[in-house]
C-alpha positions as CSV (number, residue, x, y, z in Angstrom):
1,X,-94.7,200.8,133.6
2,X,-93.8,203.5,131.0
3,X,-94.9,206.9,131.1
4,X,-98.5,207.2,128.7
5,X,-100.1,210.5,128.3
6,X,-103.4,209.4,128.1
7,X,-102.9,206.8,130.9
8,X,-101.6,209.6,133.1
9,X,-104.3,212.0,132.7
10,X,-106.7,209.3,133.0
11,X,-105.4,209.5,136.4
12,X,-105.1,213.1,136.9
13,X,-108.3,213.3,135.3
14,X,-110.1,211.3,138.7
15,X,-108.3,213.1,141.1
16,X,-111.0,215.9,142.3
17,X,-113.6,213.5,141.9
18,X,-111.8,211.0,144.3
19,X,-111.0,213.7,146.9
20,X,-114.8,215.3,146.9
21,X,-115.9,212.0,147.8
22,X,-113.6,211.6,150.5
23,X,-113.8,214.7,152.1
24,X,-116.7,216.7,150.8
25,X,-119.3,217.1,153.8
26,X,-117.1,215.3,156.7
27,X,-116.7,216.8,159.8
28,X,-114.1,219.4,160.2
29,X,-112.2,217.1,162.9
30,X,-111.9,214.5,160.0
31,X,-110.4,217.4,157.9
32,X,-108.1,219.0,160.6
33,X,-107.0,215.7,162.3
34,X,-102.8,215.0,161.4
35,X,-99.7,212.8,161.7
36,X,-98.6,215.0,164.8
37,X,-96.1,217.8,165.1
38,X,-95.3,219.4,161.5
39,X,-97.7,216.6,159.9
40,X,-100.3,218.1,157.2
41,X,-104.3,217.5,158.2
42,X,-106.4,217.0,154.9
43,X,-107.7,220.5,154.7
44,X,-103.5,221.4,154.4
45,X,-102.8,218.8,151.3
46,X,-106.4,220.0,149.4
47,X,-104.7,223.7,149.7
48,X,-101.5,222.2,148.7
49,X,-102.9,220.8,145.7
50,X,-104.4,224.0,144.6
51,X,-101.0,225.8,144.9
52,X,-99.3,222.9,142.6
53,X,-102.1,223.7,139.9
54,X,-101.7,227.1,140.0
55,X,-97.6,227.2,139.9
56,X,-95.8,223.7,139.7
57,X,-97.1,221.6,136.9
58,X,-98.0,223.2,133.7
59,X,-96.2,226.6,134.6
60,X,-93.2,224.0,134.3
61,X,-94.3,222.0,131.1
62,X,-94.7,225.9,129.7
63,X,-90.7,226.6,130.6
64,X,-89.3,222.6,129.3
65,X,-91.2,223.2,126.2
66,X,-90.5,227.1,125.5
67,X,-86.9,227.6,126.8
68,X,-85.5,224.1,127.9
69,X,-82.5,224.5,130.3
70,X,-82.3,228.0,129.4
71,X,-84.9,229.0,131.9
72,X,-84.7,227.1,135.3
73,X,-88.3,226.4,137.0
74,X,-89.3,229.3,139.5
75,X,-88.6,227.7,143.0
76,X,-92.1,226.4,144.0
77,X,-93.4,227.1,147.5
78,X,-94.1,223.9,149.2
79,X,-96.1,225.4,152.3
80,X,-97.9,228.3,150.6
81,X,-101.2,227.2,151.4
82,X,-101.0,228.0,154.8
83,X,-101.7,231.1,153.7
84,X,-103.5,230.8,150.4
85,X,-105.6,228.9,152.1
86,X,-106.9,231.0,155.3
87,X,-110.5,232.1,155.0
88,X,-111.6,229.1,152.3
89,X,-113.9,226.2,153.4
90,X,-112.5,222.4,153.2
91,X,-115.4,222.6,150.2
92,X,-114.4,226.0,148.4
93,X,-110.9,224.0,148.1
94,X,-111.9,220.9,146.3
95,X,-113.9,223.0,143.7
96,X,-111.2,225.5,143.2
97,X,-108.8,222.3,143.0
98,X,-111.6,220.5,140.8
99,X,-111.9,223.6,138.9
100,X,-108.0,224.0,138.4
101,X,-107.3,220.9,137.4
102,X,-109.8,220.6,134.5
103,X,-108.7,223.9,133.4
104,X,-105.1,222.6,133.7
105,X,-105.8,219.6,131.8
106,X,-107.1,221.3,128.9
107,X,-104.3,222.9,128.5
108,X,-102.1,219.9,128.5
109,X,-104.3,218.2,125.9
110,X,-103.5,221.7,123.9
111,X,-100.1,221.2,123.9
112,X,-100.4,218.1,122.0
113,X,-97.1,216.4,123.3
114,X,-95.5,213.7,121.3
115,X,-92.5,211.5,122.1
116,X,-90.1,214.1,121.2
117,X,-91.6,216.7,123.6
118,X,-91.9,214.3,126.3
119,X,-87.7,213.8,125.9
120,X,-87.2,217.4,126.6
121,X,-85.4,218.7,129.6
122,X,-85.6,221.6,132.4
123,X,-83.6,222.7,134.7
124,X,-85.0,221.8,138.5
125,X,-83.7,224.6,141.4
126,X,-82.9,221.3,143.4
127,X,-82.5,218.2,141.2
128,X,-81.4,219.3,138.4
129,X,-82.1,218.5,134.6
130,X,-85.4,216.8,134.5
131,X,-87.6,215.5,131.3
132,X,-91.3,216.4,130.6
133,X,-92.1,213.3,130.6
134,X,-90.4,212.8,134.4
135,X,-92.4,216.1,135.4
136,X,-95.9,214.8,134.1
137,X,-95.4,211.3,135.8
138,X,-94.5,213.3,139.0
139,X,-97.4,215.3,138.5
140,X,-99.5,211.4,138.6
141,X,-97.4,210.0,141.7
142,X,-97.7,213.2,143.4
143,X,-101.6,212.9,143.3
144,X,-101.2,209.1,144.2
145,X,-99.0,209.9,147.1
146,X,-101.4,212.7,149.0
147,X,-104.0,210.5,148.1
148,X,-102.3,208.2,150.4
149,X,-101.5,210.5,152.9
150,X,-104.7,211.9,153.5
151,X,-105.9,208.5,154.3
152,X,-103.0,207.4,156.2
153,X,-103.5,210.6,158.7
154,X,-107.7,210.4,158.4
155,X,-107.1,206.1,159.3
156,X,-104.6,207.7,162.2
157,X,-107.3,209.5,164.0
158,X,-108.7,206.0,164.9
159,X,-105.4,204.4,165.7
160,X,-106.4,203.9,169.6
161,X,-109.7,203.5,169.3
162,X,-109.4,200.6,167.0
163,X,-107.9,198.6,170.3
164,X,-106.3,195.4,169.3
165,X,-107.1,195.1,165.7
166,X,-104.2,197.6,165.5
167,X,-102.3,195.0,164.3
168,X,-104.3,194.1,161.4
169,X,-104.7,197.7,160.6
170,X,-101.2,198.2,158.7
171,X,-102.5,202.4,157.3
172,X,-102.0,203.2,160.8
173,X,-98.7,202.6,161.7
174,X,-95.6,204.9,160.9
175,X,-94.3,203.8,157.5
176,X,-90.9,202.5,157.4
177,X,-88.6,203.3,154.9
């Protein structure tokens, strides 16, 4: 599948929604249940999400589009929410997240990129050059993938007490690569 624009923030778009009905209202040991050792719970990827709308994504369109490679991307913090985080309600996260994300859409929309835009490059601290358009459909698959991994780690919390459908039950077992 090609990268669309309006395919992609159709998917963007759903995002909050999909995560407040998750999560909104569930019992904190649905929220604070993980993986194991050095795994993220659900109330850790909702805090990471906010930290990504408020520094990765369209900070990083900004730099591709106003400087190119002449401006690298500011290093993004990949476990800042542990303490952005501390004091805020599983709830006060999805609407800030909710809240960031419309805002940050809007201001995608304003940027009305074309083709041409979407061919632009960055420069990554760790991979490198990168293209808008490789950034926005990371932006989508990033979404996608803690999707996923909140309910990988939320169908884990069950894994023994499902008995011997276990092995019908593929979300529950380590993924192999």
């Amino acid at each position: 599948m090609n990268f669309n624009l309006d395919e992609a923030t159709a998917v963007l778009s759903r995002t909050p929604s999909v995560l407040k009905a998750m999560l909104n209202g569930l019992p904190e040991s649905w929220l604070n249940g993980n993986e194991g050792p050095e795994t993220w719970n659900p109330y850790d990827v909702i805090g990471h999400l906010v930290h990504c709308e408020q520094a990765d994504w369209i900070m990083r369109a900004r730099v591709i589009l106003e400087h190119g490679e002449a401006r690298p991307f500011d290093p993004l913090d990949r476990f800042a929410q542990f303490e952005e985080s501390k004091g805020k309600t599983s709830g006060e996260l999805l609407d800030e997240f909710a809240a960031l994300r419309e805002r940050n859409l809007v201001t995608l929309r304003e940027m009305k990129i074309g083709a041409a835009e979407l061919e632009k490059t960055g420069q990554h601290p760790a991979l490198g050059r990168v293209k808008l358009k490789e950034l926005l459909s990371t932006w989508v698959a990033h979404d996608l993938d803690h999707i996923g991994q909140i309910a990988r780690t939320m169908a884990k919390q069950y894994a023994i007490e499902v008995g011997p459908w276990q092995a019908y039950v593929s979300i529950i077992h380590d993924r192999k690569k």
